[in-house]
Backbone as CSV, one residue per row, in Angstrom:
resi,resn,N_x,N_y,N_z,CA_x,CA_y,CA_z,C_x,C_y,C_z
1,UNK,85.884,147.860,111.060,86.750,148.013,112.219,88.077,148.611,111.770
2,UNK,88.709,149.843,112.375,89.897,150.005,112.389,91.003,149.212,111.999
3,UNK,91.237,148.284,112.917,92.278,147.002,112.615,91.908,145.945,112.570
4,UNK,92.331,144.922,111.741,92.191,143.921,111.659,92.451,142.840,111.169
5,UNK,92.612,141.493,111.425,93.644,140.445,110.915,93.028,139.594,110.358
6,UNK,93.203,138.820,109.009,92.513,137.546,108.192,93.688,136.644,108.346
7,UNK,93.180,134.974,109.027,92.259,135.307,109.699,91.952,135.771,110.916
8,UNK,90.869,135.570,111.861,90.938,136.506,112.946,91.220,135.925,114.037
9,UNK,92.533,134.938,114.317,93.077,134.559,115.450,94.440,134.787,115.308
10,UNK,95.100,135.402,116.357,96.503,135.820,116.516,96.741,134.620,117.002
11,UNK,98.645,134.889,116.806,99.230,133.817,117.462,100.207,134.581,118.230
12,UNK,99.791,134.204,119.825,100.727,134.867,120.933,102.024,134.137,121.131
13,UNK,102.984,134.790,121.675,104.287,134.682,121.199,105.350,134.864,122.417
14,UNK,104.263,134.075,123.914,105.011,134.885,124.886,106.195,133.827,125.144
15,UNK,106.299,132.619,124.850,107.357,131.642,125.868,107.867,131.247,124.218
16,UNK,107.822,132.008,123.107,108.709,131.886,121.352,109.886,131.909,122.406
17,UNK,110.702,131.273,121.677,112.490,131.018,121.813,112.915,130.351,123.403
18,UNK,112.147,129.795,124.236,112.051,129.676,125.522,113.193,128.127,125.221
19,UNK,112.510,127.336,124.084,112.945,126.114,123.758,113.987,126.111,122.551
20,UNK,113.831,125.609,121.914,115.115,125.204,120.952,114.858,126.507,119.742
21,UNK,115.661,127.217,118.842,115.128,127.936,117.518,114.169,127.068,116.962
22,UNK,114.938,125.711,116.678,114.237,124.856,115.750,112.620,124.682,116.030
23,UNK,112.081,124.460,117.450,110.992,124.172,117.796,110.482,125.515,117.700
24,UNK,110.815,126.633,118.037,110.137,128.017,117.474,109.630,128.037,116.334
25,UNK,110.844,127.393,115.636,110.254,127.841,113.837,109.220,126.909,113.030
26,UNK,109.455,125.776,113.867,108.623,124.992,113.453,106.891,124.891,113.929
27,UNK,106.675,126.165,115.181,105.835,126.205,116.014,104.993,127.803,115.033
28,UNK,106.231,128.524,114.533,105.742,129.878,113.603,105.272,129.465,112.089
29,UNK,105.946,128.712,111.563,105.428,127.673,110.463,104.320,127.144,110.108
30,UNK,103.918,126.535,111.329,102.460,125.265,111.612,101.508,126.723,111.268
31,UNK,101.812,127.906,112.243,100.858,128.689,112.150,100.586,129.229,110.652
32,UNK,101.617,129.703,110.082,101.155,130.381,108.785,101.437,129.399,107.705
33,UNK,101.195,128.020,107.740,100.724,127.069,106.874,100.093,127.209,107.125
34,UNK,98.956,127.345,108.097,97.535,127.088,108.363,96.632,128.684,107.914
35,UNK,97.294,129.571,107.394,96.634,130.528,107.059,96.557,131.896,108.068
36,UNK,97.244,131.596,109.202,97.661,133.048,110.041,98.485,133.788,109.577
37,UNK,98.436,134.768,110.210,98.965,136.128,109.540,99.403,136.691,110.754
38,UNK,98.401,137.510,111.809,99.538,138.211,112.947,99.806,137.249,113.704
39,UNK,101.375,137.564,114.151,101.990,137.610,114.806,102.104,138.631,116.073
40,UNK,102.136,138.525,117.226,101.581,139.233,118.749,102.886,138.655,119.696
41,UNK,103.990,139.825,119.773,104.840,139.565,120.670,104.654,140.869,121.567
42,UNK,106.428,140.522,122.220,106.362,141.948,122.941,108.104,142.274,123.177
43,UNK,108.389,143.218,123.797,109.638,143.089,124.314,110.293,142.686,125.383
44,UNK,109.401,142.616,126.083,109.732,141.543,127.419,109.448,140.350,127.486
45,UNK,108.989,139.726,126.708,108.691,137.971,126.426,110.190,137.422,125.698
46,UNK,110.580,136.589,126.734,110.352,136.277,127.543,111.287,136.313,128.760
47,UNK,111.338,137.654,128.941,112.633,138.203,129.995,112.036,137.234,131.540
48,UNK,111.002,136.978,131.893,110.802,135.878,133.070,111.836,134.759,133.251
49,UNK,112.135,134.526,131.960,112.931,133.167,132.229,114.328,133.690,131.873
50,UNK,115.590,133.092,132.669,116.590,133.244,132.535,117.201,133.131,131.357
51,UNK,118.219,133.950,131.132,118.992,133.297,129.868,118.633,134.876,129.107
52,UNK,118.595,134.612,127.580,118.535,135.048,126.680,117.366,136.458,127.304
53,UNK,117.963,137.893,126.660,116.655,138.815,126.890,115.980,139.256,125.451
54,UNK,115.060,139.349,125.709,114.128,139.271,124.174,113.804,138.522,123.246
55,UNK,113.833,137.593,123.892,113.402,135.916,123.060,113.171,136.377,122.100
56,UNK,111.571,136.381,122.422,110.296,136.323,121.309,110.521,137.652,120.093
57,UNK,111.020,138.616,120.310,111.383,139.470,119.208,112.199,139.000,118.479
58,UNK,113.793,138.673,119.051,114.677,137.796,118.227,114.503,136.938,117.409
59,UNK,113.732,135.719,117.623,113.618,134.578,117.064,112.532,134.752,116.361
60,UNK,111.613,136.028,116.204,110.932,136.030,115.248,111.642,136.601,113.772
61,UNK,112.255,138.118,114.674,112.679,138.086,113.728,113.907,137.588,112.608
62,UNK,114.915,136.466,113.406,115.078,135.263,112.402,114.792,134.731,111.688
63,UNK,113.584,134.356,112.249,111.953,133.490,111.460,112.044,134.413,110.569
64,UNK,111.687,135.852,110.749,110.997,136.670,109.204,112.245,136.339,108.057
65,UNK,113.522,136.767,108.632,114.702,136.949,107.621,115.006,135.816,106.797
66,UNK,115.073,134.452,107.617,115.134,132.958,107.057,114.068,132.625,106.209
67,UNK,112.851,132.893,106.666,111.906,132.541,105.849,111.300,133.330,104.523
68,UNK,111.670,134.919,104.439,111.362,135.568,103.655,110.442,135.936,103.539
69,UNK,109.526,136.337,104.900,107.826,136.387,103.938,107.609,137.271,105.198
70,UNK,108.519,138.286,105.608,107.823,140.150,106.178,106.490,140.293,105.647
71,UNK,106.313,140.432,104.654,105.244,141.047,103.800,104.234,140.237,103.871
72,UNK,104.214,138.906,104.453,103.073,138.153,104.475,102.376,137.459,105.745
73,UNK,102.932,138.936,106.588,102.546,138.871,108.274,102.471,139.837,108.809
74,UNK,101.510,139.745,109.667,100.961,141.183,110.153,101.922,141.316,111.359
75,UNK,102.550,142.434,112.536,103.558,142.010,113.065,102.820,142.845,114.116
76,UNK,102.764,142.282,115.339,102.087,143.328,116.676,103.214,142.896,117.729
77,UNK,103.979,143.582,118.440,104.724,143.612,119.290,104.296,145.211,120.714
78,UNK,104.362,145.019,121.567,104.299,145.389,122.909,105.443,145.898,123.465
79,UNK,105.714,147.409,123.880,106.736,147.813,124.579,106.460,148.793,126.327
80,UNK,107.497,148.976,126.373,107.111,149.943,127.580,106.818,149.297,129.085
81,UNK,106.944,148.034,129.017,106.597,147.736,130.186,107.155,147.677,131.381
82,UNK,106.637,148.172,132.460,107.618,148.254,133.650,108.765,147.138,134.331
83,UNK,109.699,147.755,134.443,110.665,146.397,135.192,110.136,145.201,135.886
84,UNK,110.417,143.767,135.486,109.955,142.394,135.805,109.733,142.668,137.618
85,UNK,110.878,143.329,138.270,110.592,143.371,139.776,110.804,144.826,139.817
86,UNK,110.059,145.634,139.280,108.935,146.814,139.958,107.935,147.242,139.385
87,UNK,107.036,146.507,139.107,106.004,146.936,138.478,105.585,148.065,138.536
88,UNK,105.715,148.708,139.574,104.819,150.239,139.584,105.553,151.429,139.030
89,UNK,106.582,151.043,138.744,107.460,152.320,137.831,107.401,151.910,136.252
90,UNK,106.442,153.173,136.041,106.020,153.483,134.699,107.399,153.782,134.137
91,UNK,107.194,153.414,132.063,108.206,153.093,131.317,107.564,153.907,129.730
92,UNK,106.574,154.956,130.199,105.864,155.293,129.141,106.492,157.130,128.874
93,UNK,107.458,157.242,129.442,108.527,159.042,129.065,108.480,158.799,127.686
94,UNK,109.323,159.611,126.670,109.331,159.709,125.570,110.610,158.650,125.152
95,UNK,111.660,159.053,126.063,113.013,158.202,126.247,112.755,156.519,126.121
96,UNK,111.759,156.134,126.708,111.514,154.916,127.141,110.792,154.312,126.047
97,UNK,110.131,154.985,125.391,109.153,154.378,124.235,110.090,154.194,123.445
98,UNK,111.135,155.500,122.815,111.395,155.238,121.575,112.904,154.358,121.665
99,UNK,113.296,153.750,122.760,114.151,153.232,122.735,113.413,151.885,123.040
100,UNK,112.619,151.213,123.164,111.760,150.339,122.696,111.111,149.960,121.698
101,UNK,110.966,150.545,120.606,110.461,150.566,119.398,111.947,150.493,118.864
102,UNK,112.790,151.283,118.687,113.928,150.898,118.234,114.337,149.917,118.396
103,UNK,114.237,149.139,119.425,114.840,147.869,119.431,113.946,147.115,118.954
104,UNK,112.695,147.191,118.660,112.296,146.229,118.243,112.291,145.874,116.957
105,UNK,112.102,147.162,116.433,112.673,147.122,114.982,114.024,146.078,114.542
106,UNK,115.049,146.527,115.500,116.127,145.955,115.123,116.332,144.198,115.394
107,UNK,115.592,143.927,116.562,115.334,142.699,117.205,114.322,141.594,115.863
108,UNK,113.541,142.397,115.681,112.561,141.596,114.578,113.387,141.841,112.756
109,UNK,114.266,142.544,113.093,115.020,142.792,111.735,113.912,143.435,110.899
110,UNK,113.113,144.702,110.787,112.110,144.618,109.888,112.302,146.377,110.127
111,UNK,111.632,147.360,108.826,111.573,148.372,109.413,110.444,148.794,109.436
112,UNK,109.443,148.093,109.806,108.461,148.611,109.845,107.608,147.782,111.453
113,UNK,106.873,148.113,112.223,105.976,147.337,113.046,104.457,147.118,112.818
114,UNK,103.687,146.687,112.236,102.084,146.867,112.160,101.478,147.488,113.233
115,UNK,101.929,146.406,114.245,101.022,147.696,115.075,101.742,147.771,116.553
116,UNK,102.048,148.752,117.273,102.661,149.136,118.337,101.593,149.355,119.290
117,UNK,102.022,148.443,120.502,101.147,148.634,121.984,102.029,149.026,122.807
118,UNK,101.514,149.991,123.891,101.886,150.444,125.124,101.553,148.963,126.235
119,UNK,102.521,148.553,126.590,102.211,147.194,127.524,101.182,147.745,128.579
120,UNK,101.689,148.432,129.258,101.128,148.964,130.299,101.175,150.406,130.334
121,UNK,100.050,151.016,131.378,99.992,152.384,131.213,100.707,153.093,132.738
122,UNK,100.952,154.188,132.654,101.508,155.318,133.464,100.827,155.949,133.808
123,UNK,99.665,156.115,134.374,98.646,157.470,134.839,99.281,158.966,134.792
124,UNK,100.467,158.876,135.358,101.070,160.042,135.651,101.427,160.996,134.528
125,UNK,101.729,159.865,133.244,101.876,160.814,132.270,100.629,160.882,131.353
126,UNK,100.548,162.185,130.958,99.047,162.423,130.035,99.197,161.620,128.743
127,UNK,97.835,161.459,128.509,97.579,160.839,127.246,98.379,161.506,126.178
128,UNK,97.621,162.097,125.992,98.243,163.360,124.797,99.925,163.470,124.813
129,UNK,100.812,163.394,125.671,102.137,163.480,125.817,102.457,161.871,125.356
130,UNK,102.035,160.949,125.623,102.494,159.686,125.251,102.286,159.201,123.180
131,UNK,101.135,159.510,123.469,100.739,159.395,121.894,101.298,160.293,120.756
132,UNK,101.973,161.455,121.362,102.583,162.373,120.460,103.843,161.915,120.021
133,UNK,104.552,161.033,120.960,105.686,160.123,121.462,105.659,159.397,120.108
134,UNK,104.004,158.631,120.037,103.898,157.383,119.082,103.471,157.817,117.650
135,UNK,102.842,158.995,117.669,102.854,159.785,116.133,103.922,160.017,115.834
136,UNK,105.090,160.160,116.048,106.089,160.693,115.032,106.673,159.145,115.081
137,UNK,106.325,158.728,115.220,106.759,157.065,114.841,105.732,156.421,113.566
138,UNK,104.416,157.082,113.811,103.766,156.728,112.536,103.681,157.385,111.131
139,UNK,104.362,158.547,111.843,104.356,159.592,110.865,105.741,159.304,109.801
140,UNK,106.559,158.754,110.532,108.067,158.130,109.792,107.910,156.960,109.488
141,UNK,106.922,156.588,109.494,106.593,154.920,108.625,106.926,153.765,109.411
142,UNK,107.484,154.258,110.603,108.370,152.966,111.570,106.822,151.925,111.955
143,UNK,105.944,152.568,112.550,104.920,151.971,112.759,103.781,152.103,111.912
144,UNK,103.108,150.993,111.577,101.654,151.067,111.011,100.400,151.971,111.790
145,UNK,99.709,151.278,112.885,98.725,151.345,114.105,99.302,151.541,115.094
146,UNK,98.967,152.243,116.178,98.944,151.975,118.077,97.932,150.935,118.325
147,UNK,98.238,150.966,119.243,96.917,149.985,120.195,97.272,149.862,121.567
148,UNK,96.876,149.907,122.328,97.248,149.821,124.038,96.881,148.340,124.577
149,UNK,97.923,148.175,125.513,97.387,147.309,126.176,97.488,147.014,127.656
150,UNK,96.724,146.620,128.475,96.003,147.056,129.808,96.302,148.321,130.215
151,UNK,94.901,149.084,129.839,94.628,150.492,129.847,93.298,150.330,130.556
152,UNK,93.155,151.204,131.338,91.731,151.397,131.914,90.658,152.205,130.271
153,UNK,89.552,152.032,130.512,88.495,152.696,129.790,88.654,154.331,129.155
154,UNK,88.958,154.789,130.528,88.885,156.311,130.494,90.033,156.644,129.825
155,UNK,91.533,156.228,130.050,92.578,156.507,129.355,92.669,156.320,127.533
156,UNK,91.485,155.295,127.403,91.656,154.759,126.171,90.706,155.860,125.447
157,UNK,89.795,156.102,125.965,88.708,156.997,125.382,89.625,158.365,124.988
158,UNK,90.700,158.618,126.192,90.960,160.038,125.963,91.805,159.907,124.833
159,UNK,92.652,158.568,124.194,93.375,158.598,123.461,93.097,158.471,122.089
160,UNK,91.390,157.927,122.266,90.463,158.192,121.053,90.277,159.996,120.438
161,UNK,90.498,160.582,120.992,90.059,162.036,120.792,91.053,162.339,120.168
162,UNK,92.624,161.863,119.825,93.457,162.491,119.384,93.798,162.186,118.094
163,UNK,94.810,163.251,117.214,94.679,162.610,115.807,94.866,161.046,115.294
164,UNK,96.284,160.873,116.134,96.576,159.571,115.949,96.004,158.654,116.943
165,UNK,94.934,157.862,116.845,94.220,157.094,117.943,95.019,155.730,118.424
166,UNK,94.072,155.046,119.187,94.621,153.613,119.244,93.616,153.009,118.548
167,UNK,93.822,151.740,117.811,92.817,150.700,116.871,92.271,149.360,117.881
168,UNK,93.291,149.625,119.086,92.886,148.011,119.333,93.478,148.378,120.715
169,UNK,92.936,146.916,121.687,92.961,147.069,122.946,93.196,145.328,123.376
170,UNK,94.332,145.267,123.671,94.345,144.132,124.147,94.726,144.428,125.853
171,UNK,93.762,142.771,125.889,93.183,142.431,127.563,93.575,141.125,127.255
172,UNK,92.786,140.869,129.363,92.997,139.590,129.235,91.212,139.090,128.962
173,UNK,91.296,138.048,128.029,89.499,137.708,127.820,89.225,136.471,127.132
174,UNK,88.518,135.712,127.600,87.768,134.233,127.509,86.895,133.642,127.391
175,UNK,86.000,132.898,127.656,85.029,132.767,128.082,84.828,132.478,129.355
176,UNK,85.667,132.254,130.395,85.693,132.131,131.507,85.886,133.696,132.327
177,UNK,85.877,134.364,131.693,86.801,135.647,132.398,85.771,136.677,133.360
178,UNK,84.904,135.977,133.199,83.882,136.926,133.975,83.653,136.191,135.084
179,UNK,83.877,134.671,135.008,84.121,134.066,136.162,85.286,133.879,137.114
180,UNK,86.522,133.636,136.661,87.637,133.642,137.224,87.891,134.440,137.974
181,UNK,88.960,133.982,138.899,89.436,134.857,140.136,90.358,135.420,139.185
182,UNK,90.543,137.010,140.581,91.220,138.018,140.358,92.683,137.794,139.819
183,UNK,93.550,138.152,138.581,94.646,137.571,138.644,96.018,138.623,139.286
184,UNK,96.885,137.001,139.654,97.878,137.699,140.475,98.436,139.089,140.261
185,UNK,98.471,139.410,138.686,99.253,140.295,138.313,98.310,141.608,138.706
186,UNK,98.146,142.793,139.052,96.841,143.445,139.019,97.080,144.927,138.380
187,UNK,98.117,144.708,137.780,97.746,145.696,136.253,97.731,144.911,134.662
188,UNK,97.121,143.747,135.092,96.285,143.308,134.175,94.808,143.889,134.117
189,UNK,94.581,144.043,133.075,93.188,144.076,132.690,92.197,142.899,132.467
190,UNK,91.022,143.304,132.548,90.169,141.702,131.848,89.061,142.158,131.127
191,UNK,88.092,141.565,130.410,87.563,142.496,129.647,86.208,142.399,130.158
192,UNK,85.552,143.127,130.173,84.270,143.620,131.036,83.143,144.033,130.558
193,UNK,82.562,144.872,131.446,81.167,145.422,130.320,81.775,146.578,129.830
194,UNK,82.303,147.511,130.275,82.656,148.549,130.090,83.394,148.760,128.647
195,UNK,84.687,147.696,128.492,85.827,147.552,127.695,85.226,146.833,126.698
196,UNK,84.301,145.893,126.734,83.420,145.399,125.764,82.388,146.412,124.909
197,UNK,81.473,147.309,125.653,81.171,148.599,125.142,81.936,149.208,124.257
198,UNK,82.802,149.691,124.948,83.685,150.807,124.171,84.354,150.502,122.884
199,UNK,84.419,148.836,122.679,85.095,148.336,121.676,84.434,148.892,120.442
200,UNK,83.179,148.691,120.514,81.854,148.846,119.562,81.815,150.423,119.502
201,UNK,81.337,151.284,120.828,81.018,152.568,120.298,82.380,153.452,119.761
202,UNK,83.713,153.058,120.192,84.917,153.462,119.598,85.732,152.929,118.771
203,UNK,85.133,151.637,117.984,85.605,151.248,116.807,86.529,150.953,117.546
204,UNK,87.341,149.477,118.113,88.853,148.841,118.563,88.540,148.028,118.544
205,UNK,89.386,146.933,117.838,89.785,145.456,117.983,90.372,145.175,119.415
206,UNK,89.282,143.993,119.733,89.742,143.015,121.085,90.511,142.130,121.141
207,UNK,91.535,142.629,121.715,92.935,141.203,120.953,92.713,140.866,122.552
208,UNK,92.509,139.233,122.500,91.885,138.832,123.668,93.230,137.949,124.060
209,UNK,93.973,138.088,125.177,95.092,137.062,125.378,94.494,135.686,126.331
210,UNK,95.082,134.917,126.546,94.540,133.785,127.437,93.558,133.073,126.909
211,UNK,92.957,133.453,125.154,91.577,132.967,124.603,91.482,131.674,125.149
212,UNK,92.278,130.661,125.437,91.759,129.543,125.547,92.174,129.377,127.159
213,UNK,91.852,130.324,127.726,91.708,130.161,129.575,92.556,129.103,129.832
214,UNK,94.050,129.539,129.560,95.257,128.459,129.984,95.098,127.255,130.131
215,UNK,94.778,126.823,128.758,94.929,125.301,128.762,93.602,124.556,129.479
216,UNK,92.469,125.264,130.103,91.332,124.861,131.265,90.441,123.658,130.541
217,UNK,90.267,123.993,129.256,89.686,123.233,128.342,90.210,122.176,127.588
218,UNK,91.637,121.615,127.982,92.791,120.966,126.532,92.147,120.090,127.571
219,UNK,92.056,118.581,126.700,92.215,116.957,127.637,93.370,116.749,127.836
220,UNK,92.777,116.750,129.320,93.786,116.275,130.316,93.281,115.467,131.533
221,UNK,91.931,114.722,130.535,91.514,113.890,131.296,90.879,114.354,132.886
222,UNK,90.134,115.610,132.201,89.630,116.721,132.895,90.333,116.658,134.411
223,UNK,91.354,116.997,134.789,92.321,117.363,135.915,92.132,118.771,136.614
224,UNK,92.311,118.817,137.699,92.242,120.765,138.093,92.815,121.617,137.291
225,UNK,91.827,122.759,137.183,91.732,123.524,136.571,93.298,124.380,136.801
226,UNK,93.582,125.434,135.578,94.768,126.158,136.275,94.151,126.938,137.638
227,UNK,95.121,127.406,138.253,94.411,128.560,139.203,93.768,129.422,138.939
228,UNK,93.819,130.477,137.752,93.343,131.377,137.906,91.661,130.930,137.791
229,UNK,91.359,129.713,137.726,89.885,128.672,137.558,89.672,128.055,137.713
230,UNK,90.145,127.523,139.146,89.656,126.839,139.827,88.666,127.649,141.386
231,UNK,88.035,127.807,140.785,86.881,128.387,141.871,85.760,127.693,141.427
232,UNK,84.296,127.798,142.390,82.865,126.939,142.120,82.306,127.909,140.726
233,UNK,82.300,128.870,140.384,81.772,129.500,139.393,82.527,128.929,137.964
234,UNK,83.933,129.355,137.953,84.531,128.602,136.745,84.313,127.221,136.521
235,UNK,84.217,126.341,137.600,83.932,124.997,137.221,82.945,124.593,136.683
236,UNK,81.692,125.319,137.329,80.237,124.717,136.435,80.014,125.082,135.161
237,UNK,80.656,126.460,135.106,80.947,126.629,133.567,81.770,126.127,132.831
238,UNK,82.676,125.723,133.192,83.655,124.713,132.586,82.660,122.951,132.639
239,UNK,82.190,123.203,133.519,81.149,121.497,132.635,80.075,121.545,132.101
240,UNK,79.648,123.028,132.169,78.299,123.454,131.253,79.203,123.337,129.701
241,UNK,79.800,124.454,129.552,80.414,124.290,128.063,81.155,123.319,127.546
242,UNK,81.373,122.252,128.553,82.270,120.735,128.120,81.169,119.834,127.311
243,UNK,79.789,120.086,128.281,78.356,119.374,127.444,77.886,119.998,126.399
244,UNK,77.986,121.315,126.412,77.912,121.795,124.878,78.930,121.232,123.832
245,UNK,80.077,121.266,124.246,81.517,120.677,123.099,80.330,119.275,123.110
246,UNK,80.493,118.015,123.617,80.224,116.928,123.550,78.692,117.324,122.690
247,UNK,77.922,117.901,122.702,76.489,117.563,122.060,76.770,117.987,120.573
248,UNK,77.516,119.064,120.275,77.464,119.407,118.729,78.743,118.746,118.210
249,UNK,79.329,118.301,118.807,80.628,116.935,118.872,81.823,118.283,117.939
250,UNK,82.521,118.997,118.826,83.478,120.206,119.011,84.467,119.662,119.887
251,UNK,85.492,119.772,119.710,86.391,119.700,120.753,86.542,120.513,122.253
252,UNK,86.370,120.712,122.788,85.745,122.026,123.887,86.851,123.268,124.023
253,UNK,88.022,123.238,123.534,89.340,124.448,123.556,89.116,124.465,121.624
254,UNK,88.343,123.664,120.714,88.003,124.719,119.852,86.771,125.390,119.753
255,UNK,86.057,124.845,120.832,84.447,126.016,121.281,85.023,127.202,121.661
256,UNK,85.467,126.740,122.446,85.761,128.443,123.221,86.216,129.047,122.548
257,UNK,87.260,129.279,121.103,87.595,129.885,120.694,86.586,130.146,119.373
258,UNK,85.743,129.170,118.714,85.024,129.373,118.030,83.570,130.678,118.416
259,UNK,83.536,130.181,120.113,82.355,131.353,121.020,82.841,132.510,119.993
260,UNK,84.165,132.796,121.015,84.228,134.071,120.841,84.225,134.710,119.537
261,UNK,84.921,133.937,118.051,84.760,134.364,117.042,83.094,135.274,116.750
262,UNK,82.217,134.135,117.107,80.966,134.269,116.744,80.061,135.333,117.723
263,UNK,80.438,135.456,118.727,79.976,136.624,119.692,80.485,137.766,119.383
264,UNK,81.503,138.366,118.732,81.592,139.674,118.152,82.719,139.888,117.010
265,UNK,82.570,140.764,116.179,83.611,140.779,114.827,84.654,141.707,115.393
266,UNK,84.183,142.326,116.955,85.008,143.230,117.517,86.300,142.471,117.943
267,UNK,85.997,140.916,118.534,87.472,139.863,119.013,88.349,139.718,118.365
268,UNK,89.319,139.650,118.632,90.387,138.966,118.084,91.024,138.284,118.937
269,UNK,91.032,136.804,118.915,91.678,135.649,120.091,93.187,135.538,119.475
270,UNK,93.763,135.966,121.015,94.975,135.412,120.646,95.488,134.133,121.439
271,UNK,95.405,132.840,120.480,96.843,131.687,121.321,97.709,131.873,121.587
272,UNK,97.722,130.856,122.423,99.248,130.593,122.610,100.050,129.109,122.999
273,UNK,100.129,128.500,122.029,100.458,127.107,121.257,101.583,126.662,121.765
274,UNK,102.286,126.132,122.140,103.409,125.258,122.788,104.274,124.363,121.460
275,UNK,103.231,123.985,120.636,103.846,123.091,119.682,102.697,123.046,118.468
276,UNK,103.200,122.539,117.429,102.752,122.901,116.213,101.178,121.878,116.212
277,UNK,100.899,120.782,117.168,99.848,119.976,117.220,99.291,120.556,117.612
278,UNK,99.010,122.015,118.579,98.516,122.656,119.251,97.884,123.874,118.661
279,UNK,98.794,123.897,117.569,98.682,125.242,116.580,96.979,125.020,115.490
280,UNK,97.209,123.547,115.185,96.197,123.229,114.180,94.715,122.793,115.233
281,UNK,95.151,122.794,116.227,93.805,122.260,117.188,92.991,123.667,117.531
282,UNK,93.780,124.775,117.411,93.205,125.795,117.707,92.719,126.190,117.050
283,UNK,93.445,126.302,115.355,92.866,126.869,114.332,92.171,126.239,113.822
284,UNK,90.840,125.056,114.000,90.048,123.868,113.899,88.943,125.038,114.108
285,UNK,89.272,126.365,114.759,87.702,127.071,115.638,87.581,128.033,114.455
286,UNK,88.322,128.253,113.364,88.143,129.269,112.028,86.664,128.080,111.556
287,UNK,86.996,126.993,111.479,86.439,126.566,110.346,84.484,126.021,111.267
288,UNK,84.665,126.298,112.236,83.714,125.487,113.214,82.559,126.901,112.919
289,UNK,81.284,126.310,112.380,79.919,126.562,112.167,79.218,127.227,113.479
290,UNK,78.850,128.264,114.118,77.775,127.967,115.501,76.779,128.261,115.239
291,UNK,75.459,127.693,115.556,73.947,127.868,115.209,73.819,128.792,116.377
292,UNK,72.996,130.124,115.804,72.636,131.335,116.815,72.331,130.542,118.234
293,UNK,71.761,129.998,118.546,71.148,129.101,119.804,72.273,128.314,120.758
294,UNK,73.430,128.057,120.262,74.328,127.710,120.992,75.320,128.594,120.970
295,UNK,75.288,129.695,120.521,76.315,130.925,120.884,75.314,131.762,122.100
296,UNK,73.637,131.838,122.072,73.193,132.252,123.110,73.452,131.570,124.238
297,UNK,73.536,130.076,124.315,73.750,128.966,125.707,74.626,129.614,125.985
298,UNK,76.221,129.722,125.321,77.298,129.297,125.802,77.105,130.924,126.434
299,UNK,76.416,132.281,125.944,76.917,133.475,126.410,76.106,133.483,127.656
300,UNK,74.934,132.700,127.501,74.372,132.395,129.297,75.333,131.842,130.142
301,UNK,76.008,130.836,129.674,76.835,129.639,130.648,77.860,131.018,130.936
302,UNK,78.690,131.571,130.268,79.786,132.428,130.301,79.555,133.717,131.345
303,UNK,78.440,134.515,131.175,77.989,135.707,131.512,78.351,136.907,130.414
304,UNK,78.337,136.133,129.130,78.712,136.949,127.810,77.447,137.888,127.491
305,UNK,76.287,137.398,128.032,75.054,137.832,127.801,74.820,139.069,128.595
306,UNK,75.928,139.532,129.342,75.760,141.000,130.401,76.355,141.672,129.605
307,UNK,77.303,141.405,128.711,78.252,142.625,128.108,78.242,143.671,127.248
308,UNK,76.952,143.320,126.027,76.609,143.830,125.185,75.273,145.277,125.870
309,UNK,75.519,146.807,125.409,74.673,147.541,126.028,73.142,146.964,125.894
């Protein structure tokens, strides 16, 4: 594969700095004691919440400078994305990229990025004009990789044809995701048959966000589901794969993330951990075994079993 991270679960980075530094660092810590490596922000995480703009870039890159160990983390950050209240005005001109990458550079203190995503895409502007944008960024060492993220199929393909490609494609994707309702946001992506295909015949890493379907699976003394799963389809699958966790005695939010490991070398799950107890419960799904026969159940229970050509 093009890109790729040892080991193969990111740690998402959208509500980093929301809470105290201290609980950040101690939340970035848990992770790479435990043997992670990327790191998956963006530049708008976490401009939603008041206060501070650019959390999650900032306080990482604190984290890198305090802690000393750039070199011993893979670094994926996200730019370009359209204004919090107008989504439909594209942020992908030439102006707009590289004054996003610049800051992030400067925000994460580092001069280099591993890998640079387009948050969202612009139809209006051509492929080829955007990516030329992001080659002379790779070409000056600022960035490692591209990678897009929520891109339709066709845009991604066309951006395969060019010298400098994209490696990776992050969506939103789960094991629930073929069941769940539509989400609010609707230039989100989700990952499909199509985007699942293409991963394979165009060589891209699936950096899957939401891997653990917001919390749907943590005990909580099985309570309603979040929204985006609470419908009759997500639920039976959510107690089909709860009896799978209980029979091979798994925790059921480290199944789901263990599924997906084992359903393709194309995934890459990214968390997203609240606190450092949360950090090691997830990364419990590196070390978790699946016998071929219960990665087929769970891709029946899921509808994982439609995706592959």
């Amino acid at each position: 594969m093009a890109f790729s991270a040892q080991p193969r679960i990111g740690l998402g980075t959208g509500r980093v700095g929301a809470g105290t530094r201290d609980d950040a660092y101690a939340l970035l810590d848990a992770f790479v004691a435990l043997g992670g490596t990327m790191i998956d922000t963006a530049a708008v995480y976490s401009d939603w919440i008041p206060g501070e703009r650019g959390r999650s870039e900032t306080v990482i890159g604190e984290w890198l400078k305090l802690r000393g160990n750039r070199d011993k983390v893979v670094i994926s950050t996200k730019g370009a994305h359209p204004p919090l209240d107008a989504m439909s005005q594209g942020r992908l001109d030439s102006a707009s990229l590289r004054h996003d990458i610049e800051q992030s550079l400067r925000r994460l203190q580092t001069d280099h990025i591993d890998l640079w995503l387009p948050h969202r895409d612009d139809p209006s502007i051509p492929v080829a004009e955007i990516f030329g944008t992001l080659g002379e960024f790779v070409a000056a060492g600022k960035i490692g990789a591209i990678g897009v993220s929520n891109w339709d199929v066709s845009r991604i393909s066309q951006a395969k044809m060019l010298a400098t490609a994209p490696v990776a494609n992050q969506l939103l994707g789960n094991i629930l995701c073929l069941k769940m309702g539509a989400p609010a946001d609707s230039t989100i992506r989700v990952l499909n048959a199509s985007s699942f295909r293409q991963a394979g015949t165009e060589d891209l890493a699936l950096m899957l966000f939401t891997s653990q379907c917001q919390g749907a699976f943590t005990d909580k003394k099985h309570g309603a589901p979040p929204p985006d799963y609470d419908n009759p389809a997500s639920a039976g699958a959510i107690e089909d794969i709860r009896a799978v966790a209980a029979e091979i005695g798994v925790a059921p939010d480290a199944l789901v993330l263990s599924f997906l490991l084992h359903f393709s070398p194309q995934i890459l799950p990214l968390i997203g951990p609240q606190n450092p107890a949360q950090v090691e419960a997830s990364m419990r799904a590196l070390d978790i075994a699946l016998a071929p026969e219960i990665v087929a159940r769970l891709a029946r229970i899921s509808g994982f079993d439609t995706l592959p050509a």
